[in-house]
C-alpha positions in Angstrom: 55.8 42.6 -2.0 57.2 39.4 -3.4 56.5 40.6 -7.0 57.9 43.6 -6.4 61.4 41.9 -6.4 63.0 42.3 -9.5 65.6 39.4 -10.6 68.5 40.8 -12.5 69.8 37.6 -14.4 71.8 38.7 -17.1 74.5 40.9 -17.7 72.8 43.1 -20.6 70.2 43.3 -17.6 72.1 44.2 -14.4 72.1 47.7 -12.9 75.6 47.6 -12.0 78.3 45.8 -13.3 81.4 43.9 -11.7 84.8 45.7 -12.1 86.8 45.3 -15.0 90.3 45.0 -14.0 90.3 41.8 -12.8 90.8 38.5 -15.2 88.8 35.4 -14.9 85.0 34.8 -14.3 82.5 36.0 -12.9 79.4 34.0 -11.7 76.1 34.9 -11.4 74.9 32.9 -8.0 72.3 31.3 -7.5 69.6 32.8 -4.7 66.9 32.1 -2.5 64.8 35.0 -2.0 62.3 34.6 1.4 59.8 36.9 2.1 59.2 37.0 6.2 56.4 39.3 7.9 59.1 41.7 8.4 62.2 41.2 6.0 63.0 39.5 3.1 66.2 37.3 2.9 68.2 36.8 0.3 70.5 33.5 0.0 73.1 33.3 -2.2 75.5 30.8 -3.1 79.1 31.8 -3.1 81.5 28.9 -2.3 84.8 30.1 -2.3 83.5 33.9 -1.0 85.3 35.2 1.9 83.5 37.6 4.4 86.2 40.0 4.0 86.1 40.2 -0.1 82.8 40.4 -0.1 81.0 43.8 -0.4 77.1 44.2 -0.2 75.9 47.4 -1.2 72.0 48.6 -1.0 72.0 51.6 -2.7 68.1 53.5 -3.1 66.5 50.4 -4.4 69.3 48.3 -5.8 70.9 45.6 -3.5 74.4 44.3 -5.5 76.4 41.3 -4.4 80.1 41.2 -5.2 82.7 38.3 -4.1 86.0 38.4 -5.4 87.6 35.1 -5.3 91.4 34.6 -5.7 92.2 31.9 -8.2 93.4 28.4 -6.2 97.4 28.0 -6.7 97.9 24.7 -8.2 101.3 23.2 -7.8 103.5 23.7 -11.4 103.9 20.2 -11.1 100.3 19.4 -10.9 99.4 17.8 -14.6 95.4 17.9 -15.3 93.9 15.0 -17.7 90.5 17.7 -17.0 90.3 20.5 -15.7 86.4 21.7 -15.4 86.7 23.2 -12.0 86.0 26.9 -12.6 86.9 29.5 -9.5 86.2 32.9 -10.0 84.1 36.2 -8.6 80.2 36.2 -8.1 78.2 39.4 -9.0 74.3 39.9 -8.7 72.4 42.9 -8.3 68.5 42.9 -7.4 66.1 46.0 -7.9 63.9 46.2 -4.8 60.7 47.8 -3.9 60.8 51.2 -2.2 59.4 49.3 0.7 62.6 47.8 2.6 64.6 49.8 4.9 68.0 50.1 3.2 69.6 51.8 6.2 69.2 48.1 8.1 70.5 45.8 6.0 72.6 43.5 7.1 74.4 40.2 5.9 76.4 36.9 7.0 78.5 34.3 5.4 78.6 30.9 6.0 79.8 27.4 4.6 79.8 29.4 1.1 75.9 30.8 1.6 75.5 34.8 1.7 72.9 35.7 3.5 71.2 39.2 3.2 68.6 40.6 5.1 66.7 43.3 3.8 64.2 44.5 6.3 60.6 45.8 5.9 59.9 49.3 6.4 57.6 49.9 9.1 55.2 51.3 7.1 54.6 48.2 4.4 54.9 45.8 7.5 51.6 43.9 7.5 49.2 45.0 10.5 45.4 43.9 12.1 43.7 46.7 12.2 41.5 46.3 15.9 38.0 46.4 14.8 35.7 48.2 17.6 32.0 47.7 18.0 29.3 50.2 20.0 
């Protein structure tokens, strides 16, 4: 199942891409994908992301992140010797195996970490099979 995971990292690669119509960047986060006996979890990084401009969309076998994130208002005043600090939206998208249950996904966000769980169908779940002897 883990291999089955298909990383999407750049943008000639993705499935989908981020909407046009806003300026500034867009990041690609970084992730953490766990695979669990029943789900896998995916942990992205998206300081900045709020829950409510954040969409997560599992679509057949494509799971996309998308976090729009407003530019910060800096004071006119404010005069920068450097500026490196970059702020801007975060866009991923992940081709899955047809073994998850897309209907049941479900997601959080926390101190700037997305996290997405993407449970197991049933029938790829992992089971002992009861041996019976005569």
């Amino acid at each position: 199942m883990a291999q089955e995971v298909e990383v999407k990292r750049s943008e000639e690669q993705a499935v989908t891409e981020p909407e046009q119509t806003r300026t500034g960047r867009t990041y690609i986060p970084d992730v953490d994908i766990i695979e669990k006996e029943d789900e896998l979890m995916v942990l992205a990084d998206v300081p900045g992301a709020a829950s409510e401009n954040t969409d997560v969309v599992c679509e057949r076998d494509i799971l996309t992140i998308h976090c729009r994130v407003d530019p910060r208002q800096d004071p006119q005043e404010t005069n920068f010797l450097l500026r490196e600090y970059g702020v801007g939206d975060y866009f991923r998208s992940f081709r899955l195996s047809d073994e998850v249950d897309s209907e049941r996904v479900h997601a959080e966000l926390r101190q700037g970490v997305l996290t997405v769980h993407v449970p197991k169908s049933a029938a790829s779940r992992r089971r002992k099979v009861e041996i019976k002897s005569e």
